[in-house]
TORPAMI-411708 format. One line per field, with one value per atom (N, C-alpha, C): residue in three letters; chain; atom name; x, y, z. Coordinates in Angstrom, 3 decimals, m for minus. Each point is the difference from the previous one (the first is absolute). Layout:
resn = [ALA, ...];
chain = [A, ...];
name = [CA, ...];
u = [X, ...];
v = [Y, ...];
w = [Z, ...];
% end
This chain:
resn = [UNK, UNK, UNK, UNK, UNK, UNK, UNK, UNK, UNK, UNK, UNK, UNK, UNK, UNK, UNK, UNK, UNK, UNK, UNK, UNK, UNK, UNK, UNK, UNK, UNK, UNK, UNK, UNK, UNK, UNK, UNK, UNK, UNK, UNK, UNK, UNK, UNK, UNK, UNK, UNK, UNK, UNK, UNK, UNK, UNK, UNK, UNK, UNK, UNK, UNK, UNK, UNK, UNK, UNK, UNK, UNK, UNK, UNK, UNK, UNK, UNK, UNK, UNK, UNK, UNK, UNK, UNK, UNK, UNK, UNK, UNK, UNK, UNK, UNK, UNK, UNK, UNK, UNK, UNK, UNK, UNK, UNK, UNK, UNK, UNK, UNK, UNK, UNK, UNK, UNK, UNK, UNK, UNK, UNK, UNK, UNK, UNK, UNK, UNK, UNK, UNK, UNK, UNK, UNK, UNK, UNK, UNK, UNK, UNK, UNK, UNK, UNK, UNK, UNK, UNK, UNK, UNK, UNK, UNK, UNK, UNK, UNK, UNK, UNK, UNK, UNK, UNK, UNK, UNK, UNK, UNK, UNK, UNK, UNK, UNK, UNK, UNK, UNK, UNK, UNK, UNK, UNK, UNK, UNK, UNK, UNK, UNK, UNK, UNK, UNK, UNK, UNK, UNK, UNK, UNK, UNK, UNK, UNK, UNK, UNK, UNK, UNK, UNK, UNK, UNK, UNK, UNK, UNK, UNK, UNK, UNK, UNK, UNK, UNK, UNK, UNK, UNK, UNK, UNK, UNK, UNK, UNK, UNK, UNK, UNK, UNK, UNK, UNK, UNK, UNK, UNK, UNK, UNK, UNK, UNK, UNK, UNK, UNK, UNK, UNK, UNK, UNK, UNK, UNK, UNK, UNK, UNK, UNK, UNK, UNK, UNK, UNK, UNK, UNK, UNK, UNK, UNK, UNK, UNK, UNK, UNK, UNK, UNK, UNK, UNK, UNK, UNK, UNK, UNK, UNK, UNK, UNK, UNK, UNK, UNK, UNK, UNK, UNK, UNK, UNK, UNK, UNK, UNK, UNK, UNK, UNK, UNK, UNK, UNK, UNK, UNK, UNK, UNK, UNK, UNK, UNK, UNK, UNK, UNK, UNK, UNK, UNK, UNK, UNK];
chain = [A, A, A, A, A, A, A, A, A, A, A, A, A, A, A, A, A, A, A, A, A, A, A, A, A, A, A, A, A, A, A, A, A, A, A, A, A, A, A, A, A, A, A, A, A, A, A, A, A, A, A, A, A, A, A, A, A, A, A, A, A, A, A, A, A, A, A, A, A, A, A, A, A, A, A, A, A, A, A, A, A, A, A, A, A, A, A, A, A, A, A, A, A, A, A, A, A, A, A, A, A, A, A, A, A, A, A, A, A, A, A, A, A, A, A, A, A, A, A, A, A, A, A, A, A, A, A, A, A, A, A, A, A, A, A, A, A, A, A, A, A, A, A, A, A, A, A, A, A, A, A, A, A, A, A, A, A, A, A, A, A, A, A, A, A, A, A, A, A, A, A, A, A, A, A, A, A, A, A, A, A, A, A, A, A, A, A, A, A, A, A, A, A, A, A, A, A, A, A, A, A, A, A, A, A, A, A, A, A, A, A, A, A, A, A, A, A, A, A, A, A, A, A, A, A, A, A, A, A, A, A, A, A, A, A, A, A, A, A, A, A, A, A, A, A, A, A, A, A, A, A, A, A, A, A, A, A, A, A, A, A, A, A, A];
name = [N, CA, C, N, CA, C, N, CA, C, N, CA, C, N, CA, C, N, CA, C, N, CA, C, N, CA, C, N, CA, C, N, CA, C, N, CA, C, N, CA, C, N, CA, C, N, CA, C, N, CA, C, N, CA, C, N, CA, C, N, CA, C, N, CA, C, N, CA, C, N, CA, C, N, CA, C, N, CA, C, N, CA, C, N, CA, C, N, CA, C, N, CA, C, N, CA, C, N, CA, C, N, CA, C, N, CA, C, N, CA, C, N, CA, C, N, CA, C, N, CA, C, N, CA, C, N, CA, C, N, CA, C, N, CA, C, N, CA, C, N, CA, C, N, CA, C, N, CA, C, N, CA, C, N, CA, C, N, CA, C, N, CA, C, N, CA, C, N, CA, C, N, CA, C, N, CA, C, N, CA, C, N, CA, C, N, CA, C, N, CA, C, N, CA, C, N, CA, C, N, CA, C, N, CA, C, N, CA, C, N, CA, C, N, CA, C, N, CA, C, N, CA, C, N, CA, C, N, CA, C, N, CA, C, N, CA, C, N, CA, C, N, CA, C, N, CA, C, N, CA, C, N, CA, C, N, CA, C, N, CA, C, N, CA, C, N, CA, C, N, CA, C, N, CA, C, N, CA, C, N, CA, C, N, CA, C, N, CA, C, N, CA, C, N, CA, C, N, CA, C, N, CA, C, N, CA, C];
u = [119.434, m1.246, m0.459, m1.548, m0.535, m0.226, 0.027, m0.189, m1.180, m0.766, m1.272, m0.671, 0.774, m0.486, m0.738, m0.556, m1.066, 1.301, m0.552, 0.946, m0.247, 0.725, 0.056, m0.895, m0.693, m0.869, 0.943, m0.937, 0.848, 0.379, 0.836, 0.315, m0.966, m0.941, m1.188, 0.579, 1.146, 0.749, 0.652, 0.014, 1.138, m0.448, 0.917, m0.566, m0.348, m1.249, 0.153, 0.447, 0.172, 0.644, m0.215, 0.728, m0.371, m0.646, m0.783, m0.847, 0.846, m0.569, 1.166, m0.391, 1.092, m0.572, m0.200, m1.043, m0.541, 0.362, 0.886, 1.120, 1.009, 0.274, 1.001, m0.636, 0.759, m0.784, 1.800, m0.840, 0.823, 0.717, 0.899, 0.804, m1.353, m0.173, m0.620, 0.458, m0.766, m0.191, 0.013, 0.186, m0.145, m1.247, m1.387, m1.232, m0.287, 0.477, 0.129, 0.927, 0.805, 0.370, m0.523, 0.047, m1.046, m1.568, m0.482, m1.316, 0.445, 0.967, 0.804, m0.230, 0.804, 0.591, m1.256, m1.122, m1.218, m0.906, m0.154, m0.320, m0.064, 1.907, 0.320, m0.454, 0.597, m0.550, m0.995, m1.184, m1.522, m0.348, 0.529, m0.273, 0.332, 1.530, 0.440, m0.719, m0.458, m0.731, m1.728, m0.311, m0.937, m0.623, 1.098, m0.074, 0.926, 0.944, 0.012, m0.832, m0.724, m1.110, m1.178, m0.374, m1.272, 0.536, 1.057, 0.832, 0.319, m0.072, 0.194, m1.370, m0.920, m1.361, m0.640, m0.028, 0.089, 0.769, 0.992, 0.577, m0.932, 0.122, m0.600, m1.903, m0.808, m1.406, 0.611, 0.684, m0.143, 0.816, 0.925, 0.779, 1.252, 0.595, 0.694, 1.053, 1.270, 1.407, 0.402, 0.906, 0.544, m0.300, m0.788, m0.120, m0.306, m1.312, m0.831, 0.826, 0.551, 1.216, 0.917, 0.621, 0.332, 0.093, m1.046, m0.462, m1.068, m0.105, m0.863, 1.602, 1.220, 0.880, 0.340, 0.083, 0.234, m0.503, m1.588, m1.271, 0.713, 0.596, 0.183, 1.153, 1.539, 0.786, m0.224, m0.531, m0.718, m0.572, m1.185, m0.691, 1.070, 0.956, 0.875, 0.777, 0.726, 0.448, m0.269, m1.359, m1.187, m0.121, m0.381, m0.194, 1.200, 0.906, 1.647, m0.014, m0.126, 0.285, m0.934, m1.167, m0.922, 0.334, 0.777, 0.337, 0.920, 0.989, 1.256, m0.190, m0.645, m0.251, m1.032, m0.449, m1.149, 1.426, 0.600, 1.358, 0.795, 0.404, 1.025, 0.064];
v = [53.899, m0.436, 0.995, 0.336, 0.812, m0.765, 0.919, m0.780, 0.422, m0.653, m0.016, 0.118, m0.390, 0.029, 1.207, m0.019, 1.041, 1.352, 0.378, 1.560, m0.356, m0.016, 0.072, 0.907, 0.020, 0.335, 0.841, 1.520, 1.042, m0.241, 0.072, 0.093, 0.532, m0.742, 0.939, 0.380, 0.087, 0.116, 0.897, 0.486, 1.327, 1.104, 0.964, 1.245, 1.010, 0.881, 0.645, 1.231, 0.854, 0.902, 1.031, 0.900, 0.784, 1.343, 0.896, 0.516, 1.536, 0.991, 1.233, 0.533, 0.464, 0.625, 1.204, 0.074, 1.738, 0.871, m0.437, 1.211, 0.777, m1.324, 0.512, 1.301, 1.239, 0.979, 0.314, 0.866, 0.409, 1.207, 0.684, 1.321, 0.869, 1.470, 0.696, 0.821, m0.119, 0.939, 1.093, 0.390, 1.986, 0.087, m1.064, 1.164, m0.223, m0.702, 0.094, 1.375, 0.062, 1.346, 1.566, m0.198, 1.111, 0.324, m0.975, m0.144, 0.601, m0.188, 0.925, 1.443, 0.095, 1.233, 0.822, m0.336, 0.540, 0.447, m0.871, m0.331, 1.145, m0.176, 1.245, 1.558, 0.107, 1.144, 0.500, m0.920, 0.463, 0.165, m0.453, 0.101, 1.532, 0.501, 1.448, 1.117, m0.657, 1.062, 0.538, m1.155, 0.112, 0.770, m0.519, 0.705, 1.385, 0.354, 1.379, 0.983, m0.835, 0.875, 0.332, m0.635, m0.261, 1.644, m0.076, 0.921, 1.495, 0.175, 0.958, 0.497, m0.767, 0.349, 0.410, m0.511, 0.703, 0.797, 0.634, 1.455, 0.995, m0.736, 1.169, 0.399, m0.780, 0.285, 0.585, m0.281, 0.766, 1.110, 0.852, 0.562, 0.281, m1.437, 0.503, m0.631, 0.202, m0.834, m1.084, m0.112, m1.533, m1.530, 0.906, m1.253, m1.128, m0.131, m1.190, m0.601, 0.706, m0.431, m1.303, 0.639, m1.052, m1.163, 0.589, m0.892, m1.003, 0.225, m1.572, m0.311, 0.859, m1.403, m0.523, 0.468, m1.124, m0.841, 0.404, m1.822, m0.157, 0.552, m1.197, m0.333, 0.454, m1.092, m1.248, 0.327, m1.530, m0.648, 0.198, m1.153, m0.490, 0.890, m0.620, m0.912, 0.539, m1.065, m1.792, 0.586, m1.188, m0.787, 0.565, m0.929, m0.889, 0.826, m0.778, m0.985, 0.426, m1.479, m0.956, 0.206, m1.111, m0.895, 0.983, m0.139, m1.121, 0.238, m1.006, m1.105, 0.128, m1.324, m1.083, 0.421, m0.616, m0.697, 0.263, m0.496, m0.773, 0.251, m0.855, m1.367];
w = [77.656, 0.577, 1.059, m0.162, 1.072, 1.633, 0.554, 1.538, 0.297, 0.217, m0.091, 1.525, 0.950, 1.825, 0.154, 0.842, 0.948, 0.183, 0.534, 0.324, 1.277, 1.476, 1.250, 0.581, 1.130, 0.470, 0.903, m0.321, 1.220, 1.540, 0.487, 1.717, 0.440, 0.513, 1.072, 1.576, m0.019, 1.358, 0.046, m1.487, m0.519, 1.089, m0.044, 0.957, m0.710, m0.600, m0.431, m0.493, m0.750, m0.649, 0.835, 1.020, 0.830, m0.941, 0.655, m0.405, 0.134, m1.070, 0.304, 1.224, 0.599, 2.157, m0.980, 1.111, m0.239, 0.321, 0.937, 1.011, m1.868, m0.193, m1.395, m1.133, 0.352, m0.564, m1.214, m0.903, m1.114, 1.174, m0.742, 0.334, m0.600, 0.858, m0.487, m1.508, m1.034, m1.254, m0.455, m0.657, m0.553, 0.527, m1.036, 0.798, 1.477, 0.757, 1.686, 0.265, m0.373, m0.195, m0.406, m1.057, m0.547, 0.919, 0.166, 0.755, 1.443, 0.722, 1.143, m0.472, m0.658, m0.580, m0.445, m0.903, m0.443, 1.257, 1.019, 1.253, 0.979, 0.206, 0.703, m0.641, m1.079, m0.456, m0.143, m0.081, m0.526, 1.744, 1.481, 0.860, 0.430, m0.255, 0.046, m0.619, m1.360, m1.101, 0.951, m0.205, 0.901, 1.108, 0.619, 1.890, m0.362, m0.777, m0.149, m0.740, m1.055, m0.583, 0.739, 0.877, 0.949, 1.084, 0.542, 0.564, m0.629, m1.094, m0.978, m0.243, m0.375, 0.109, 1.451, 0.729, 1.286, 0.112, m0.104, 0.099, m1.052, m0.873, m1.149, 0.192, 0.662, 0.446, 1.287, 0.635, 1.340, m0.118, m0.665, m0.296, 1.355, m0.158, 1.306, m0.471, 1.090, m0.293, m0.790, m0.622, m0.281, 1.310, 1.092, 1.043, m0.360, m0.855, m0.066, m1.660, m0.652, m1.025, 0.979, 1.280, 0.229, 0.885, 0.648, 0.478, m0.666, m1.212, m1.231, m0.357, m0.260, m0.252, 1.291, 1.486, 0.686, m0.236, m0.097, m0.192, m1.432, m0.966, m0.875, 0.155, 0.689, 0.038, 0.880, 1.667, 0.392, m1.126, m0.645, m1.084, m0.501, m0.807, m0.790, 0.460, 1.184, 1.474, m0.186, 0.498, 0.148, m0.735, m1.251, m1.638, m0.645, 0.791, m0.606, 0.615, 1.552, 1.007, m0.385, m0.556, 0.158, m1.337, m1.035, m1.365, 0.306, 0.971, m0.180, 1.288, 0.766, 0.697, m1.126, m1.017, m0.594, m0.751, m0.402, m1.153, 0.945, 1.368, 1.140, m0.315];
% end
């Protein structure tokens, strides 16, 4: 024989299902990685080519060679740190 009664009416007192915290982040990924890594480099490439070209119109020393990679290892510096506090 079927039982035929109502189905019970939900607990309206229940507590609900906590919600995912947003604090809860994954482990960072390859392309969080790679995206570093692409990052840094296109910052070095950059600021040493910019530097190389300025030597070569002005025809003078390796100076401005390296002084665009100082400016590009800071960027690169920079871009990492901002890279991995964004993942923390």
């Amino acid at each position: 024989m079927a039982d035929n009664s109502p189905l019970p009416e939900p607990d309206q007192t229940a507590v609900p299902a906590p919600a995912v915290d947003s604090m809860v982040r994954s482990a960072p990924g390859i392309i969080d990685f790679l995206t570093m890594g692409v990052a840094s480099a296109l910052c070095l490439i950059l600021a040493g080519g910019i530097g190389v070209a300025i030597d070569v119109v002005a025809h003078s020393t390796p100076l401005w060679t390296f002084v665009g990679l100082g400016f590009g290892v800071v960027a690169a510096v920079a871009v990492t740190v901002s890279l991995v506090r964004k993942n923390l």
